[in-house]
C-alpha positions as CSV (number, residue, x, y, z in Angstrom):
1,X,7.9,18.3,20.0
2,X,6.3,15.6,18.0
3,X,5.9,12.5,19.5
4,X,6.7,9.7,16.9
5,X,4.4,6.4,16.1
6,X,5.8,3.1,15.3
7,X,2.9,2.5,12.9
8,X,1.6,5.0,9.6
9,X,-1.1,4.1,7.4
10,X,-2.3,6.3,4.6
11,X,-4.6,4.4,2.3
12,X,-5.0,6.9,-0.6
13,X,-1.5,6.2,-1.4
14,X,-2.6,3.3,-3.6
15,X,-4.0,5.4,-6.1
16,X,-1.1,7.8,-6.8
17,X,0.9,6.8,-9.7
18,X,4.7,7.7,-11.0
19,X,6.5,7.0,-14.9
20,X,8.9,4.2,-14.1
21,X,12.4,4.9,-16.1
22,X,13.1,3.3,-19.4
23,X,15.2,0.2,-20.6
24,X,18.1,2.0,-20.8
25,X,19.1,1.5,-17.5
26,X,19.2,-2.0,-17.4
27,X,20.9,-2.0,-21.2
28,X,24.1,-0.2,-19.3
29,X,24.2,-2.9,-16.1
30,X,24.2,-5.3,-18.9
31,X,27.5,-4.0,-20.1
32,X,29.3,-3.7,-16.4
33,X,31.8,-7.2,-16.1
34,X,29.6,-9.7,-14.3
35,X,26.1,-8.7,-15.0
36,X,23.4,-11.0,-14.2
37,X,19.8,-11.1,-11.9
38,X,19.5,-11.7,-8.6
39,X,17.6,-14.5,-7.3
40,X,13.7,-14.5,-6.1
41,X,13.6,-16.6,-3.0
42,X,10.5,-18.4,-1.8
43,X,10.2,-18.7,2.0
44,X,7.6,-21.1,2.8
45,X,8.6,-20.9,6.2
46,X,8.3,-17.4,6.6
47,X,5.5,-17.6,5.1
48,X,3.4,-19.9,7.6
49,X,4.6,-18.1,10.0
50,X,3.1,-14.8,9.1
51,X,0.1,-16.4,8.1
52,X,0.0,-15.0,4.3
53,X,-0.1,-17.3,1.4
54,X,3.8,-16.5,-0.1
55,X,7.1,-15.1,0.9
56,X,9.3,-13.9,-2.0
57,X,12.4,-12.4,-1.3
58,X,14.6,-10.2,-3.5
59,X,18.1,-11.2,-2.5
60,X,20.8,-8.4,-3.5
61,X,23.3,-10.6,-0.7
62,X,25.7,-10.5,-4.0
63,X,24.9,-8.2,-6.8
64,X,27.6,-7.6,-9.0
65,X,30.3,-9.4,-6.9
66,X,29.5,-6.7,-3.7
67,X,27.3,-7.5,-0.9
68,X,24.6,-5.3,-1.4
69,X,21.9,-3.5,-4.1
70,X,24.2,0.0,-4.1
71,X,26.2,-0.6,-7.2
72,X,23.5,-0.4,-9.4
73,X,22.8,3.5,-8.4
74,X,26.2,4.6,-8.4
75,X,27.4,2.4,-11.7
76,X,24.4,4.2,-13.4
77,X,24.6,7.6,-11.8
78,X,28.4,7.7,-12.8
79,X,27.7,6.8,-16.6
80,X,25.7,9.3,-16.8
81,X,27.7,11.6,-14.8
82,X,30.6,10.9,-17.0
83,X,28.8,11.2,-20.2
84,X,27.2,14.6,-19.0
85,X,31.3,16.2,-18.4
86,X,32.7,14.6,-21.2
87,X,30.0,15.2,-23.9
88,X,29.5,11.7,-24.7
89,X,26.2,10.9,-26.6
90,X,23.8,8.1,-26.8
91,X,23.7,5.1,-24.3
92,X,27.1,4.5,-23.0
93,X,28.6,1.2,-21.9
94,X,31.2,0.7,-19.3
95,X,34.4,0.1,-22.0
96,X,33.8,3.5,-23.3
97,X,33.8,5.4,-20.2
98,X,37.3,3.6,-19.5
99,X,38.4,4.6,-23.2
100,X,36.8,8.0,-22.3
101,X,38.7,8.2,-19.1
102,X,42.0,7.7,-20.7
103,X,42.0,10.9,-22.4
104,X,39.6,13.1,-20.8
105,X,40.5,15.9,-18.1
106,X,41.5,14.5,-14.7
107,X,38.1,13.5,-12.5
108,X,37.9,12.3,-8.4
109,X,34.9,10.8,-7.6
110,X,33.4,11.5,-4.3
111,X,30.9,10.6,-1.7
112,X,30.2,9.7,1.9
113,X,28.5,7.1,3.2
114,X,27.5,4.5,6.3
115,X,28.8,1.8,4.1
116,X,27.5,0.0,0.8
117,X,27.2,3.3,-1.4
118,X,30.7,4.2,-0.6
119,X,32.3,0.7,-1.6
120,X,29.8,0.6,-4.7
121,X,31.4,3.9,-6.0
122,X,34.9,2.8,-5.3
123,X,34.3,0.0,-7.7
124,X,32.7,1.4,-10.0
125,X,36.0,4.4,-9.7
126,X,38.2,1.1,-10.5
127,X,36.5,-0.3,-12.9
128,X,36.6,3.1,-15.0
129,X,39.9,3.9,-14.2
130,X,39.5,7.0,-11.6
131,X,40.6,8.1,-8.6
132,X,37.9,7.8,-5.6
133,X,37.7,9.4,-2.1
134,X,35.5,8.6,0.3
135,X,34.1,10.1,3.8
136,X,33.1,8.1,6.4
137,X,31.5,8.0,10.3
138,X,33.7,6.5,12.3
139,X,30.7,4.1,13.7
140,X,31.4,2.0,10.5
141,X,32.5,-1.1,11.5
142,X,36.1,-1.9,10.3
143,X,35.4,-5.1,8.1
144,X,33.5,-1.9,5.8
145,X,36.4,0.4,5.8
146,X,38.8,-2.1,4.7
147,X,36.4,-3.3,2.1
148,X,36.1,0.6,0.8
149,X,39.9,1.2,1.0
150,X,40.6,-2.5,-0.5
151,X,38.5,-1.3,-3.7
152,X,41.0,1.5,-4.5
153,X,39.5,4.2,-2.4
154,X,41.1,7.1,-0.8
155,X,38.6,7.1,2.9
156,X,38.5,9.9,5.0
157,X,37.3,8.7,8.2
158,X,35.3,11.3,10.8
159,X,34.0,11.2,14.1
160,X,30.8,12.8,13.7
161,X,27.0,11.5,12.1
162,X,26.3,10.5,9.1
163,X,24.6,13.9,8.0
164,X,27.8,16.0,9.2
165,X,29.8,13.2,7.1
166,X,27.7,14.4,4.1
167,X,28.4,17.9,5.0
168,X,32.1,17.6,5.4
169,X,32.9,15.6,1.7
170,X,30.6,18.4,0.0
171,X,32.6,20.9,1.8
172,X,35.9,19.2,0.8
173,X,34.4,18.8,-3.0
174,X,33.9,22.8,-3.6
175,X,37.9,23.2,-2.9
176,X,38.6,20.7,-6.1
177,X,37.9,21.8,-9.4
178,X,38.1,18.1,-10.5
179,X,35.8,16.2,-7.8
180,X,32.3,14.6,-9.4
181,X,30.6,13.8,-6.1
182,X,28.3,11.0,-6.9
183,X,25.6,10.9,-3.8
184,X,22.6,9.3,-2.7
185,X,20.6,12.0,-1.1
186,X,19.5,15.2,-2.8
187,X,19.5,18.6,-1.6
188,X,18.5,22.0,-3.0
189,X,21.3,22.4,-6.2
190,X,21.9,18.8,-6.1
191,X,18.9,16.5,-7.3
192,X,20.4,15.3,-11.6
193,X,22.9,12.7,-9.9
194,X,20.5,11.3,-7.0
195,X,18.0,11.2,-9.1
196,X,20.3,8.9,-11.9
197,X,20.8,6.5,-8.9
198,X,17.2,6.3,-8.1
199,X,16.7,5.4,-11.7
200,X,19.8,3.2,-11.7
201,X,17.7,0.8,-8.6
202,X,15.3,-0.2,-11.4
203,X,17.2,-2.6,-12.7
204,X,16.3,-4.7,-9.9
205,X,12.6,-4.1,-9.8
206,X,12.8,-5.2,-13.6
207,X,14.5,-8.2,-12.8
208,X,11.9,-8.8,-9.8
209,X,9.2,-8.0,-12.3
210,X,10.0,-10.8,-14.9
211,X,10.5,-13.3,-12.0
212,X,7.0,-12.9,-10.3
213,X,5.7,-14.0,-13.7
214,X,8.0,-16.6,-13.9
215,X,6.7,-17.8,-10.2
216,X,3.0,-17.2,-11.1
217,X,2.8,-14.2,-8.9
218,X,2.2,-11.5,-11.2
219,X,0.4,-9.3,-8.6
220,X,1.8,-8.6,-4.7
221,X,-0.3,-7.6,-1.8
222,X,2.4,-6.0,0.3
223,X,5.8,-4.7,-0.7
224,X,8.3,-3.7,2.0
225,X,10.7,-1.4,1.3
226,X,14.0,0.3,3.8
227,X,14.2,3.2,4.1
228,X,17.3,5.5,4.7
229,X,17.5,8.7,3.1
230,X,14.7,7.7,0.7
231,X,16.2,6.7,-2.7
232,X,15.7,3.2,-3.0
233,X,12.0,3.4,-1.1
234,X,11.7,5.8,-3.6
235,X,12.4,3.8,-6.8
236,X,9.8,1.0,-4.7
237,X,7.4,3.2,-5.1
238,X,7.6,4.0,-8.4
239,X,7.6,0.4,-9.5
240,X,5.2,-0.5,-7.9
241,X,2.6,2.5,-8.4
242,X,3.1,2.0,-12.0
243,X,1.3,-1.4,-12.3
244,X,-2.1,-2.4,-13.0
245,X,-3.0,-3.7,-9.7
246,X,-1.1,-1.6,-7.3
247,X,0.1,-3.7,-3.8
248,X,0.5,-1.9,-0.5
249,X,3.7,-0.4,0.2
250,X,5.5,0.2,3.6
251,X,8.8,1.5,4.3
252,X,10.5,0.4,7.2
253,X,13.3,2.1,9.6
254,X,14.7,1.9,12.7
255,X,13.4,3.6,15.6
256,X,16.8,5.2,15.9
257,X,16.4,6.9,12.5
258,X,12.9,7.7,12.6
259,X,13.2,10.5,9.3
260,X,10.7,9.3,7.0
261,X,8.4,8.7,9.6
262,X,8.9,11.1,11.1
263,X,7.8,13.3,7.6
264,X,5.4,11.2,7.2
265,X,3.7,12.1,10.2
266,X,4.3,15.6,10.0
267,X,4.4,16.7,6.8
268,X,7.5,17.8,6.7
269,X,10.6,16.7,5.8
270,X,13.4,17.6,8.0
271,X,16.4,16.4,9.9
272,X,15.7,14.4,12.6
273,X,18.0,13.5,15.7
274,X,19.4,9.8,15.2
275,X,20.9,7.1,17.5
276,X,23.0,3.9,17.6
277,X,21.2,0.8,15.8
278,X,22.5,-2.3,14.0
279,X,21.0,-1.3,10.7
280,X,24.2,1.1,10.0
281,X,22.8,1.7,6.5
282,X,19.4,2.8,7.3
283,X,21.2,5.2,10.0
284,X,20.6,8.3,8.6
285,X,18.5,12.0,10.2
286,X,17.6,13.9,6.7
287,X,15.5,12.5,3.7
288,X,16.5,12.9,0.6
289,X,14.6,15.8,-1.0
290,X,14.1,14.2,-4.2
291,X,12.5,11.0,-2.3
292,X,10.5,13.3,-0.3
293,X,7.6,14.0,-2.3
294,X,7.4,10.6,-4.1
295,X,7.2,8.8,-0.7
296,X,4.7,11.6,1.0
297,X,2.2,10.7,-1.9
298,X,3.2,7.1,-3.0
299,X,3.6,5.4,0.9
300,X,0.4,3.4,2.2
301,X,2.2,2.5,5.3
302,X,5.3,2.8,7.7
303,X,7.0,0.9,10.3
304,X,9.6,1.6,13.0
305,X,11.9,-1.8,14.4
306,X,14.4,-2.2,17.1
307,X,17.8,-3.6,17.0
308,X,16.2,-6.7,18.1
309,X,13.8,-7.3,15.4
310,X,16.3,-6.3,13.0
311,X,18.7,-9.0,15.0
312,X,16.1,-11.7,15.2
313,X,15.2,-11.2,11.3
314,X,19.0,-12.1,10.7
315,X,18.7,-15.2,12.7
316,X,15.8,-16.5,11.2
317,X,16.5,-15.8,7.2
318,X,20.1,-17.3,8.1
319,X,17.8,-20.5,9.1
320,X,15.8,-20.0,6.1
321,X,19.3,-19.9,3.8
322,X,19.5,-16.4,3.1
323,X,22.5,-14.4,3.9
324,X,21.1,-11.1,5.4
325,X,22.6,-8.1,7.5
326,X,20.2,-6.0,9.9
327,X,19.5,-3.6,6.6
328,X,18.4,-6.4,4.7
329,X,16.8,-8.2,7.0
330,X,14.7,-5.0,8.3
331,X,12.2,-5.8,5.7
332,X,11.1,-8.8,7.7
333,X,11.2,-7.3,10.3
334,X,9.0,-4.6,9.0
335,X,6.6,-7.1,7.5
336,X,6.2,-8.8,11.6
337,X,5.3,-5.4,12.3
338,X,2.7,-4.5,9.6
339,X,1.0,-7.7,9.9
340,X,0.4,-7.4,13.5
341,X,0.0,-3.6,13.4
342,X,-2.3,-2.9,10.2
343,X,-3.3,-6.8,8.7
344,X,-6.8,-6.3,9.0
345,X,-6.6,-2.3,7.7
346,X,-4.3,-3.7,4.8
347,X,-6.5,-6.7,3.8
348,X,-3.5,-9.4,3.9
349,X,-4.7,-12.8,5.4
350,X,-4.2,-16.5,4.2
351,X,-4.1,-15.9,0.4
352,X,-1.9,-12.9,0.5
353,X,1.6,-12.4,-1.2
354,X,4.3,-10.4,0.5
355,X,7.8,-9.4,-1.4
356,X,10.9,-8.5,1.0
357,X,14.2,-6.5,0.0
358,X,17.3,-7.9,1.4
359,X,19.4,-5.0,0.3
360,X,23.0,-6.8,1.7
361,X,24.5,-9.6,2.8
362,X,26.0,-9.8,6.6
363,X,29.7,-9.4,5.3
364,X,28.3,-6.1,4.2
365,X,27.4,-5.1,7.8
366,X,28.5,-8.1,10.4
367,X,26.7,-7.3,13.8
């Protein structure tokens, strides 16, 4: 059996680059009711503490009037879903999938999740005007299931993992001639629709690109990116191994849910056994396979945290202002780790910038 590191490093990484998608992605968030950016936080604090020269923080605490980053995939994948079944052509906005939904066959949209993906494609269901089930663990806490159910959502609650909550919706959707299931993880047959949400996450890396230049920070020394199944470490990646001056990026997990690590390490890519941790949305055994390769080439660095990091991050960006859950607030406590693990390797010291994810507020995930 392989026994798993808290700490990866794999300098070539820097060097491999990806095509970042087009503008069209964030021309169709533009159209969804609500639309705007999410705010760049400096964290001076933070800051002095790690020793670097700036903090900046991408808060998604409230992104589209939900508590966390997921609506952007979904609302994207499922316009492009949409347009795909009912032959619609060109860039669609969000009042002509509801027009389209009015007299187009019947559709259900469904998914599992460990939280925020599942309430971002209930909305999104609403705001079209479709049907939505949704398949749950029964580890979510309840303030999520009521949020999912109060969006519109049919949820199917099971007591099982996460991965066998994957396994039971697609299981339920090949019984329904109607059902779109709109998913964040990929798997052999399945990659169009996670691949749509990856591309649907770079609306905020666009947004985070125009505000570093609006800071003066054009260029970043060390990005830190969560990591779940993959998708939105993924779309990190791709950002950021499209610019000019490429930073370091690390992805950070629990060391209940060691899977990317644990592919990192080994070169392969397979389900892992997971535990009980705080950071419900980074809870999850199998990367996606579409992330997979993107992250095995792309990835300088990776991180494992405990519950307790994760908790004392919370603590300390709630002191700092910032509204974070253990997800979000993973990313400092990935940063903590990297600095003390691999500063020196990474070259961050006194001058150094250092961007964070907070991927959900802590009504998204209340510990």
């Amino acid at each position: 059996m392989h026994t798993i590191d808290t700490i990866y490093h794999h300098p070539p990484a820097r060097h491999r680059g990806f095509a970042r998608p087009g503008a069209e992605v964030l021309a169709f968030h533009r159209s969804l009711p609500g639309y705007a950016p999410t705010p760049l936080l400096e964290l001076p604090g933070i800051a002095a503490e790690l020793g670097v020269g700036r903090v900046l923080l991408k808060d998604e605490s409230s992104r589209l009037g939900l508590p966390a980053f997921k609506v952007l995939g979904a609302s994207y994948a499922i316009a492009r879903a949409l347009a795909a079944r009912w032959n619609l052509t060109g860039a669609v906005t969000v009042d002509e999938l509801r027009a389209a939904a009015r007299r187009q066959p019947p559709v259900t949209l469904l998914c599992a999740t460990d939280g925020n993906h599942g309430r971002a494609v209930a909305r999104t269901a609403a705001t079209i005007g479709l049907p939505c089930r949704v398949f749950i663990p029964g580890s979510l806490t309840q303030e999520a299931k009521r949020a999912i159910a109060a969006e519109g959502a049919e949820v199917r609650e099971l007591d099982a993992p996460y991965d066998d909550v994957v396994a039971a919706m697609r299981a339920h959707a090949a019984t329904l001639e109607e059902a779109l299931v709109i998913q964040d993880t990929a798997w052999p047959g399945y990659r169009e629709i996670p691949g749509w949400i990856v591309d649907g996450y770079s609306t905020m890396l666009a947004e985070l690109e125009a505000q570093l230049h609006e800071t003066g920070e054009p260029r970043t020394d060390l990005v830190v990116a969560p990591a779940g199944v993959g998708s939105l470490a993924q779309a990190i990646v791709t950002h950021f191994r499209s610019v000019d001056a490429p930073p370091t990026v690390a992805v950070v997990e629990p060391v209940a849910a060691p899977a990317i690590m644990h592919a990192l390490q080994t070169g392969v890519a397979e389900p892992v056994a997971t535990g009980r941790t705080v950071m419900l949305g980074l809870n999850c055994g199998t990367p996606s396979e579409l992330a997979w390769p993107v992250l095995r080439d792309g990835v300088d660095a990776a991180v494992l945290v405990d519950d307790a990091e994760a908790l004392r991050a919370v603590r300390d960006l709630r002191e700092a202002g910032v509204d974070a859950g253990p997800c979000g607030a993973a990313t400092l406590a990935g940063a903590r780790r990297a600095l003390a693990r691999l500063g020196e390797p990474l070259g961050l010291g006194a001058s150094s910038t250092i961007v964070l994810f907070n991927t959900e507020s802590l009504a998204a995930n209340p510990v």
